[in-house]
N, C-alpha and C positions, 0 to 999 in steps of 0.2 A: 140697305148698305150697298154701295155702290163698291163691284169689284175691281181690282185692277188690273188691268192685264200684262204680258212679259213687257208690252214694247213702255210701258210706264214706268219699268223700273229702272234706276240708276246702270248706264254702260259702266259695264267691267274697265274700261279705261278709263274712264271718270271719277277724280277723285270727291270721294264723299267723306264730308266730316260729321261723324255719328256723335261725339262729344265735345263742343267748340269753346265751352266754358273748364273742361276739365276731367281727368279720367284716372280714377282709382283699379290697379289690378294687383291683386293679391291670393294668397292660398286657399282662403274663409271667406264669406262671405259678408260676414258678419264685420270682421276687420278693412275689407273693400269701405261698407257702410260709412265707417267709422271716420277713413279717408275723407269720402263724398261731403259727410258732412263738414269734416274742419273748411273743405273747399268752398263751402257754400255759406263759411262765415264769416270768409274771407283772408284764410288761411295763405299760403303761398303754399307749392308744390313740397317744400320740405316741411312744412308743418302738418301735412297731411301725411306724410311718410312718417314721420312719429309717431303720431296719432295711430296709423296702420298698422305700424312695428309693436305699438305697446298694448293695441289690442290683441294680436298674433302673440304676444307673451302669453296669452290667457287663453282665449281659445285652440292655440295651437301649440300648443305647452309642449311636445315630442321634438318637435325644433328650436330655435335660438330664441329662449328667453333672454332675461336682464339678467342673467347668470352668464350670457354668452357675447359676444363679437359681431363687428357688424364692417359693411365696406360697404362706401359710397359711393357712388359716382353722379355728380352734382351738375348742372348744365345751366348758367346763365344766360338767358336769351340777351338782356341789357347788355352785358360786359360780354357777351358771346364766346362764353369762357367755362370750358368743358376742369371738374375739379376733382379731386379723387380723395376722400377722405379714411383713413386707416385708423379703425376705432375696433383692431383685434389687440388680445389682451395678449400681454407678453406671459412668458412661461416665470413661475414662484423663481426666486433667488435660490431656492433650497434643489427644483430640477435639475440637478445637475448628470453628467454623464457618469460620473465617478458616483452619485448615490444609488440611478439605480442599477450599476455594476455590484458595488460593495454589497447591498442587495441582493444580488444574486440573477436580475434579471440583463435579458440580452436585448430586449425591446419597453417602449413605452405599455404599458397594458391600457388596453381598449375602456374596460369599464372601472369604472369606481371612481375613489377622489386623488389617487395619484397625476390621473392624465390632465386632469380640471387645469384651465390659466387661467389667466386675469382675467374679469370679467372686463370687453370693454364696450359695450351696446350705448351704456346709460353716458360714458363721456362723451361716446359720439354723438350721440341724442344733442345734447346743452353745444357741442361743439358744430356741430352744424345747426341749431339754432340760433347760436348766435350770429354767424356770419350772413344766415337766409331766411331765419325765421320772424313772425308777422302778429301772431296769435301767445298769450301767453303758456305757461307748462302746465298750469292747470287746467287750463282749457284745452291743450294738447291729450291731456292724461284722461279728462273726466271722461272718456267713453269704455276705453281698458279698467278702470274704478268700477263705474257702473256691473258692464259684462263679469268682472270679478267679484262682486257684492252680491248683485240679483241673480248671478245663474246662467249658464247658454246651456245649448242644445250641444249633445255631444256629437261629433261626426262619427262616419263610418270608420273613417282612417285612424282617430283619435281613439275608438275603441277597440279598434284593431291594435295599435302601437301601443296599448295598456294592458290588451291581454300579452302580447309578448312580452312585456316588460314583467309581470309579476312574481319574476323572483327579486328583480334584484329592488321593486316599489314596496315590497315584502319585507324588508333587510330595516328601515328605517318606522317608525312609529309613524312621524310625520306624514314621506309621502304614502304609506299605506292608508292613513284618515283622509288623505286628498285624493289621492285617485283609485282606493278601494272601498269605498263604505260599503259598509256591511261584508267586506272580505273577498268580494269580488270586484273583477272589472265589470263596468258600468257597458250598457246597451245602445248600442246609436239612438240621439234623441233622447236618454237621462240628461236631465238637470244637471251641473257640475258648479259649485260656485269653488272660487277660491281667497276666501274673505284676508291669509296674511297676506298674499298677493296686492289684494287690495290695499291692505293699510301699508304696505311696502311704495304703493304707488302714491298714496296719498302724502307720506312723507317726503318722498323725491320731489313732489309737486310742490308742495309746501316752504321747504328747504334747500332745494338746490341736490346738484349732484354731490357736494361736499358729503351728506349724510349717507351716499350709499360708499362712497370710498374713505370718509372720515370720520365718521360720524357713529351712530348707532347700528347701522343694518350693516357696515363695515365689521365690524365687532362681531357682531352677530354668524357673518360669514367666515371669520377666523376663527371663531368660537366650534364652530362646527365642523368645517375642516380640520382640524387640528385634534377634536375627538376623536376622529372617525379616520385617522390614519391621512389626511390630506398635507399638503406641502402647502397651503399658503397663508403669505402673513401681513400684519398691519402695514411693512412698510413696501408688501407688493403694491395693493390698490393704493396706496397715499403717491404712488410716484404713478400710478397709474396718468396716461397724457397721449392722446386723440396725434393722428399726425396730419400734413397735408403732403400731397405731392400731385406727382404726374400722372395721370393714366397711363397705360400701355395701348397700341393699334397698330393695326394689319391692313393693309390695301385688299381687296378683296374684290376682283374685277371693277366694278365703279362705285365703288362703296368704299369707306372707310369705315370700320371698324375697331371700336373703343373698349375698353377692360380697363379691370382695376388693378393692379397691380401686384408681384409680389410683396409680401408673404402670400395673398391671395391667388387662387388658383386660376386667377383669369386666363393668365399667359395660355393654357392648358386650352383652352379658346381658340385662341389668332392661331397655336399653333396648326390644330386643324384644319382649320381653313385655310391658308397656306399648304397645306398637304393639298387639298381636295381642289385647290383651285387649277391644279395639273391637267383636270379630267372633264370629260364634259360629258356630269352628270344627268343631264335632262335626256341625251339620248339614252339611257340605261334604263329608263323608265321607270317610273317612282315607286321607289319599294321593290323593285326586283332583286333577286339574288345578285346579280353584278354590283347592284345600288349601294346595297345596303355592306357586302362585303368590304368595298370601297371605304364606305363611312366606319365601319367597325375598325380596320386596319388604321385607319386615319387615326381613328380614336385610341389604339390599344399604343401607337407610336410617340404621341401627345403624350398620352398618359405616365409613357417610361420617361418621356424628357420634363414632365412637373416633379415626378420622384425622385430622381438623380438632378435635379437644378435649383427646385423651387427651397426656398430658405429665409432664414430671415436676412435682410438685405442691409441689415447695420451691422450683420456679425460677418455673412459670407458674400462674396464679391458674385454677383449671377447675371454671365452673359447675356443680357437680353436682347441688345443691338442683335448678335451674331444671330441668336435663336431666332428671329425673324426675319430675319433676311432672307430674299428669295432662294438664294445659295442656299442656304442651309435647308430647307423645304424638299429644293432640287435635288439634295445630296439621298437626305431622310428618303425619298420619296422614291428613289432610284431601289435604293437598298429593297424598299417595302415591294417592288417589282419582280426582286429576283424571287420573294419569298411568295409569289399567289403562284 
């Protein structure tokens, strides 16, 4: 074997295209895979994100299943046309401020089936397949099927995030038989299948998104909530409906930088960076206490302006012009000065 030596390898200024046909990056590996292959079936880049997304239901079940919301950001090289798709589930008709006052409570509560919305994953799914997608939905689905049927390897994180869970995975018959057999959390590297999972996908595929918002597993999911103390109802998901709009973006020394927009906590993004573009971080040296102070301040100031701003944007009018504007950065930024 012939070795090679430094002056062989690619200059640091030189760019190298390591994947020219196409590139899968996600949280599992396994859901990466899943990606690679719709690409290599000639899938388009959003049909490969489906593919991705609905493996990640199953392997990576502690995050955003078909129970949960998704936000796009879509990029046409042809039409060269950057798209922002808003596929989060609006809050039950029955959330209202007055129930959980009368109630008794002063905040949303964190766990159980009170805080649950709309699920809206699966309309964005058919919603941006229609406008980008290449490959059909079962051919999209059958790799999240399979993984759901036959079994993955459990990960570390996923058996981590199970043993914390097992009070409240404890609480339900259901998910105690899915993510506790035998009465425990399962070992990095146990087997896990999740066969309704499966037949939940199989029918999506089969049928359309109609069946998870009209249909049978609609039913199903009001059937359940509605046990078990939950607020939502047939005619949440039946109005359930994908949106389009604009991204949000930040100038960022020669860079533009893109987000997704509110309700989405992009803004929370550009706004940082606009803070941080005051300073010039490379002399601070990476990771040093000055460094990193800088970035945390940055962050904890973002953070109070997504909290007091960020909303939903068909009920509350939210400054986003002003909030990025260099002014406003300068303003923020001054204040965060008096305070180091």
């Amino acid at each position: 074997m012939k070795t090679k030596t430094p002056e062989s390898f690619p200059q640091q200024n030189r760019p190298v295209t390591m994947a020219p046909h196409g590139l899968v990056a996600s949280s599992h590996y396994l859901a990466s895979q899943a990606g690679v292959d719709i690409l290599k079936k000639g899938g388009t880049a959003v049909d490969a994100a489906i593919a991705t997304n609905a493996a990640l239901n199953v392997v990576y079940p502690h995050m955003c299943g078909i129970g949960g919301d998704a936000f796009w950001l879509i990029y046409s090289a042809a039409q060269k046309d950057l798209a922002f798709l808003n596929a989060s589930g609006r809050s039950p008709y029955l959330a209202t401020i007055e129930y959980f006052q009368t109630s008794g409570m002063d905040a949303v509560p964190l766990r159980g089936l009170l805080p649950v919305t709309v699920p809206g994953a699966v309309d964005g799914w058919f919603e941006a397949h229609h406008r980008y997608g290449n490959l059909s939905m079962p051919t999209l689905l059958e790799p999240a099927i399979a993984y759901a049927r036959e079994g993955y390897p459990i990960s570390h994180i996923l058996s981590f995030k199970i043993q914390e869970a097992v009070p409240e995975l404890s609480r339900f018959p259901s998910s105690q038989n899915l993510f506790l057999p035998g009465g425990k959390a399962p070992r990095p590297g146990d087997l896990l299948t999740n066969p309704g999972l499966a037949e939940s996908f199989v029918k999506i595929a089969r049928d359309g998104r109609d069946v998870f918002y009209r249909g049978e597993i609609a039913r199903e999911i009001v059937k359940f909530a509605q046990e078990n103390g939950g607020l939502l109802s047939e005619k949440d998901l039946q109005e359930t409906k994908s949106t389009w709009g604009k991204p949000v973006s930040t100038a960022y020394r020669d860079y533009t930088v893109y987000e997704t927009a509110p309700n989405s906590q992009g803004l929370a993004a550009l706004l940082i960076l606009n803070l941080l573009e005051g300073y010039d971080l490379s002399s601070l040296g990476y990771q040093s206490p000055d460094h990193l102070h800088l970035m945390v301040e940055a962050k904890k100031l973002a953070f109070a302006d997504r909290n007091r701003y960020i909303s939903d944007p068909e009920r509350v009018q939210i400054p986003t012009a002003e909030l990025l504007s260099k002014d406003y950065a300068a303003r923020r930024r001054a204040g965060y000065q008096e305070d180091t």
